[in-house]
N, CA and C atoms as an extended XYZ file, in Angstrom:
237
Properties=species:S:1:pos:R:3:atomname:S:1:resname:S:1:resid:I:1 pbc="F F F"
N         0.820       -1.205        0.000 N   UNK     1
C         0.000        0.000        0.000 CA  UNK     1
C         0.853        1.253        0.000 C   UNK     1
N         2.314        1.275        0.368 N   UNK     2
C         3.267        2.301        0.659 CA  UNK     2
C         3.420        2.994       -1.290 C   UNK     2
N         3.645        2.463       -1.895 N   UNK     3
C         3.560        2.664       -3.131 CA  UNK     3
C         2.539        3.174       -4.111 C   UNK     3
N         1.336        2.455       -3.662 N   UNK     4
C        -0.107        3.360       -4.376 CA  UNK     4
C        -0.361        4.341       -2.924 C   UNK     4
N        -0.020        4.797       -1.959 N   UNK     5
C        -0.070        6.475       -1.715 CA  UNK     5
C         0.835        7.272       -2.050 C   UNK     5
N         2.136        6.551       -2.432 N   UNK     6
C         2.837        7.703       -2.924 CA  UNK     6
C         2.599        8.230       -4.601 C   UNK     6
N         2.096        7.130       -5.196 N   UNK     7
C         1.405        7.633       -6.407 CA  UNK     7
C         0.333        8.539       -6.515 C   UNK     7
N        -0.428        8.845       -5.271 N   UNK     8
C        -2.039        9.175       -4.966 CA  UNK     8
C        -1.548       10.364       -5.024 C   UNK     8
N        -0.302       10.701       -3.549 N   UNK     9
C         0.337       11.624       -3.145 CA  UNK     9
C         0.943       12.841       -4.592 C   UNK     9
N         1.529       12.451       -4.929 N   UNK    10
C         2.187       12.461       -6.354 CA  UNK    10
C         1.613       12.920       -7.691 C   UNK    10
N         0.291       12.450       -7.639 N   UNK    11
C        -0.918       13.078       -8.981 CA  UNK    11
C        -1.326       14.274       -8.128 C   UNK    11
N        -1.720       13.843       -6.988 N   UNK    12
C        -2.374       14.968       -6.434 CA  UNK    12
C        -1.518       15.802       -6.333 C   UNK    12
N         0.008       16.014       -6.219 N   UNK    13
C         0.620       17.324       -6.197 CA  UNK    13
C         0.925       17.682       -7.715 C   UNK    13
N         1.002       16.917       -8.426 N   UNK    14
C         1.040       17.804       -9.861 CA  UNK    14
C        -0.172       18.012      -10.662 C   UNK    14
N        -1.305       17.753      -10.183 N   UNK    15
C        -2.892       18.244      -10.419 CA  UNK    15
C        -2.710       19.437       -9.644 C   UNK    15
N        -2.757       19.575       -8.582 N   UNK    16
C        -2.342       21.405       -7.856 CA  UNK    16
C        -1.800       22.192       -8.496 C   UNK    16
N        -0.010       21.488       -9.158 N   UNK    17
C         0.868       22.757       -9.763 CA  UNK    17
C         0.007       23.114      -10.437 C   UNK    17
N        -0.441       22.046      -11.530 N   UNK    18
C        -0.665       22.256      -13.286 CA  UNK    18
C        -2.014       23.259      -12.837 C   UNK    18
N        -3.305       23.358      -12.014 N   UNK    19
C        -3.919       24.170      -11.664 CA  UNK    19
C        -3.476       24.947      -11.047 C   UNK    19
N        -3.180       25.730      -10.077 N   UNK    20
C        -2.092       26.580       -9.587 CA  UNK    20
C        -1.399       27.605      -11.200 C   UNK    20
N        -0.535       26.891      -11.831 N   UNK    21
C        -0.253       27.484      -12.987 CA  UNK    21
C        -0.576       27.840      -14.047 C   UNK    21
N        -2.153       27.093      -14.259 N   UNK    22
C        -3.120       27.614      -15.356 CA  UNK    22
C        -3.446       28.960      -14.629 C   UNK    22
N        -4.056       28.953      -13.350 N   UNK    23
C        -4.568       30.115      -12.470 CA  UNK    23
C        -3.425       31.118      -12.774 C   UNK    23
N        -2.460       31.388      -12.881 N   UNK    24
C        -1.397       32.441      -12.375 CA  UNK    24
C        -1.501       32.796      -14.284 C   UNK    24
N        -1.312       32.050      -15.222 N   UNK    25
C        -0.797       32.773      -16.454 CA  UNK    25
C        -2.963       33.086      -16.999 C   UNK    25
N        -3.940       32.637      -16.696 N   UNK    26
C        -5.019       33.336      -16.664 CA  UNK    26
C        -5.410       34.942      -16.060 C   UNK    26
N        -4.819       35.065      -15.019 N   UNK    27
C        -4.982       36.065      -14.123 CA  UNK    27
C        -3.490       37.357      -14.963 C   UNK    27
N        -2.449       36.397      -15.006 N   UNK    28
C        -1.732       37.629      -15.737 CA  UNK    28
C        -1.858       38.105      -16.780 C   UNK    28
N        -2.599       37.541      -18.047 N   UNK    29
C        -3.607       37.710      -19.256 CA  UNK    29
C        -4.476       38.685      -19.112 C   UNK    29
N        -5.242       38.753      -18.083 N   UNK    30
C        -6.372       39.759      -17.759 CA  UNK    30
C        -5.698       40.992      -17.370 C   UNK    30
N        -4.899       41.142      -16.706 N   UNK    31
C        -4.482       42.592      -16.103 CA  UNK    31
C        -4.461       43.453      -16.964 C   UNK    31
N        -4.914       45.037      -16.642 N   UNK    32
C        -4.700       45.938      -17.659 CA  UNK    32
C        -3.541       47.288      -16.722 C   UNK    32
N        -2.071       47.235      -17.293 N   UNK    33
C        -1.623       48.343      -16.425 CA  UNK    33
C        -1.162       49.434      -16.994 C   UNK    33
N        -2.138       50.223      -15.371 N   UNK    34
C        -2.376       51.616      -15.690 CA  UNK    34
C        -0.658       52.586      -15.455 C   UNK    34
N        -0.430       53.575      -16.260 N   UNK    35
C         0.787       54.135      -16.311 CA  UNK    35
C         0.811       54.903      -14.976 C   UNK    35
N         1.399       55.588      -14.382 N   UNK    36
C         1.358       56.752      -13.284 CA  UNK    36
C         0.669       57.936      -14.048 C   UNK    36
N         1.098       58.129      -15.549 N   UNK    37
C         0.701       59.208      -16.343 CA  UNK    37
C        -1.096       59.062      -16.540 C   UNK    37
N        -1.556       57.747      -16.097 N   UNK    38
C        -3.180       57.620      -16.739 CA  UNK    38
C        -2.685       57.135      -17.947 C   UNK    38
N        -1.762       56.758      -18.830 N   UNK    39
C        -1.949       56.232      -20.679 CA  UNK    39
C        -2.299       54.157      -20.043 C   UNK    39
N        -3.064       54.235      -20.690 N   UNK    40
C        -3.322       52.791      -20.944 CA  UNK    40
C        -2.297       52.020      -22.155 C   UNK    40
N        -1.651       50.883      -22.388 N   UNK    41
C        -1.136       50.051      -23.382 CA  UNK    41
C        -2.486       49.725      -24.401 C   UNK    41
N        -2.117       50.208      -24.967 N   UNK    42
C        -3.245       50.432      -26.318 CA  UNK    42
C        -3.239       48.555      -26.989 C   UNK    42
N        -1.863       47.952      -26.823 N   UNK    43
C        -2.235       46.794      -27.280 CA  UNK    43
C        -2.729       45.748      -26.349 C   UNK    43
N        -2.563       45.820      -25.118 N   UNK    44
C        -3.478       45.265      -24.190 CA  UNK    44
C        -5.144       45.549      -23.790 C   UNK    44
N        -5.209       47.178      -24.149 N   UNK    45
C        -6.731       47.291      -24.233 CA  UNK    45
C        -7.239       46.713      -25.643 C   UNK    45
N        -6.638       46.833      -26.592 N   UNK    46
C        -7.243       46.033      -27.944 CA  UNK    46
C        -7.476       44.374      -27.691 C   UNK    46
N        -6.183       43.917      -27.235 N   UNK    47
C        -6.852       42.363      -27.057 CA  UNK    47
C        -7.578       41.946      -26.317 C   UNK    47
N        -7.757       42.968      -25.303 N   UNK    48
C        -9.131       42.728      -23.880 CA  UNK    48
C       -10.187       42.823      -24.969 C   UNK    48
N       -10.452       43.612      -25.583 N   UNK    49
C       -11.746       43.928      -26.388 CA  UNK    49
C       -11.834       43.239      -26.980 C   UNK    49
N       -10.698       42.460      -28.062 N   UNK    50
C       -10.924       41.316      -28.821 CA  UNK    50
C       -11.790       40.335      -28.091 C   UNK    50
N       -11.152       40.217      -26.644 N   UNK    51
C       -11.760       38.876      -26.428 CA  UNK    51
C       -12.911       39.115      -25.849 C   UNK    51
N       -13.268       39.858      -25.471 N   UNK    52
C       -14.978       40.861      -24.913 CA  UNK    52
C       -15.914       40.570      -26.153 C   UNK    52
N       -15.421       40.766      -27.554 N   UNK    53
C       -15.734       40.908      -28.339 CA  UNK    53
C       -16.296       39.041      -28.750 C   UNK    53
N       -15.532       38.157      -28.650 N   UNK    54
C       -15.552       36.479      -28.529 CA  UNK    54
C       -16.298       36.418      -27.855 C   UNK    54
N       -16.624       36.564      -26.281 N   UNK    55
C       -17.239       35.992      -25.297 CA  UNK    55
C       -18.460       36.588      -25.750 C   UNK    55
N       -19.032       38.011      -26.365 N   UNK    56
C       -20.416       38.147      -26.756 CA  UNK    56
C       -20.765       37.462      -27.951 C   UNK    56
N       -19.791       37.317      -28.857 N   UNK    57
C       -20.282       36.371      -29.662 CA  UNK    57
C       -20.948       34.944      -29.227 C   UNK    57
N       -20.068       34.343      -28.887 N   UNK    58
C       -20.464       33.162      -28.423 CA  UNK    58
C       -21.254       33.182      -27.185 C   UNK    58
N       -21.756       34.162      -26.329 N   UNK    59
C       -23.024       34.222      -25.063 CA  UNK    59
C       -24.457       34.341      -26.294 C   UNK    59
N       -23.939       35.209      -27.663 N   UNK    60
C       -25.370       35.146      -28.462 CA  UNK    60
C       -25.568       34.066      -29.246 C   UNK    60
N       -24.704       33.310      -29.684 N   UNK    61
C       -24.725       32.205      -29.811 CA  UNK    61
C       -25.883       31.278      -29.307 C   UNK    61
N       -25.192       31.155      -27.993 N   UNK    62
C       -25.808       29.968      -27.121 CA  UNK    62
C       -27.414       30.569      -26.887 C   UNK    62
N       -26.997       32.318      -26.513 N   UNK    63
C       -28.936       32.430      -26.458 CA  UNK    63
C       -29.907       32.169      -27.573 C   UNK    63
N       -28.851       32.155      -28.783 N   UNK    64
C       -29.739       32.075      -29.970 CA  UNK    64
C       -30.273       30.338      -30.224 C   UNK    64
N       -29.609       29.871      -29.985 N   UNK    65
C       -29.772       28.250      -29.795 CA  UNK    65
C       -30.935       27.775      -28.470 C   UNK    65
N       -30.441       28.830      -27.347 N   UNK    66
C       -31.851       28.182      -25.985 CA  UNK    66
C       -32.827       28.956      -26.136 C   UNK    66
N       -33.246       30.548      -26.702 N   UNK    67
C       -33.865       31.039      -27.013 CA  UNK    67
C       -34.294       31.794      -28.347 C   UNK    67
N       -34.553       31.596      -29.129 N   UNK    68
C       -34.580       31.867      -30.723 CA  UNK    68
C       -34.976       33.024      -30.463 C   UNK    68
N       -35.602       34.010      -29.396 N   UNK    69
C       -36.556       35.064      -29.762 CA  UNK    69
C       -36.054       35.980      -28.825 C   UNK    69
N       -34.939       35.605      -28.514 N   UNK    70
C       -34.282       36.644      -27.099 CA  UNK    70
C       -34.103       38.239      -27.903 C   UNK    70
N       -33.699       38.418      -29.022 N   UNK    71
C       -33.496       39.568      -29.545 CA  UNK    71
C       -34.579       40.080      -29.604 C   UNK    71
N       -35.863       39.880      -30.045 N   UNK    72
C       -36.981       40.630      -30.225 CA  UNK    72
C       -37.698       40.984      -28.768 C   UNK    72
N       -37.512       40.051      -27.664 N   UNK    73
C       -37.889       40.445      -26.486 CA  UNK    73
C       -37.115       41.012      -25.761 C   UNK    73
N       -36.033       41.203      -26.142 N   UNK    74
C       -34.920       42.447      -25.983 CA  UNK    74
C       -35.278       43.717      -26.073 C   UNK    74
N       -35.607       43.910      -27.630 N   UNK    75
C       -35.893       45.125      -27.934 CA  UNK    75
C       -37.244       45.747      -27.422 C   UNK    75
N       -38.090       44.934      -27.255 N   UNK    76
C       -39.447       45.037      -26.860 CA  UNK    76
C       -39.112       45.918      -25.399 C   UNK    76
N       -38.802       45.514      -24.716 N   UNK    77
C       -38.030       45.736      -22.979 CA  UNK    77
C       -37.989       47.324      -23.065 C   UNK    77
N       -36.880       47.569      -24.178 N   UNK    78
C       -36.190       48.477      -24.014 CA  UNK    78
C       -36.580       49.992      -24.790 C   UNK    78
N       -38.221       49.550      -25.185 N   UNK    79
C       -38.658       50.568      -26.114 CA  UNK    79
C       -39.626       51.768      -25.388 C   UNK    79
């Protein structure tokens, strides 16, 4: 039994890193940094938007697939 816990032991610590290290290069992806001057990195605000830009695609996507009529009761709402 000394052998299958150290294997148990063993997945379970490199299931942590490998999560642990997805977490750290996700979180450093997202950051947007601000100068002391206020200038934003113009190519980091562009690829935030790119991907702002993905995630609404594909959220209308999926509503368009569970709800076919979400756009028209959208607009209805908001008139």
């Amino acid at each position: 039994m000394g052998i299958f816990e150290f294997i148990i032991a063993l997945v379970a610590m490199v299931l942590g890193a490998v999560t642990f290290w997805i977490l750290l290069l996700r979180k450093g992806r997202r950051t947007v940094r601000i100068e002391p001057d206020g200038k934003y990195n113009m190519g980091e605000l562009s690829a935030m938007a790119e991907s702002l830009t993905e995630r609404i695609d594909i959220l209308e996507s999926i509503l368009d697939a569970e709800v076919p009529d979400w756009r028209e009761q959208n607009e209805h709402g908001h008139e």
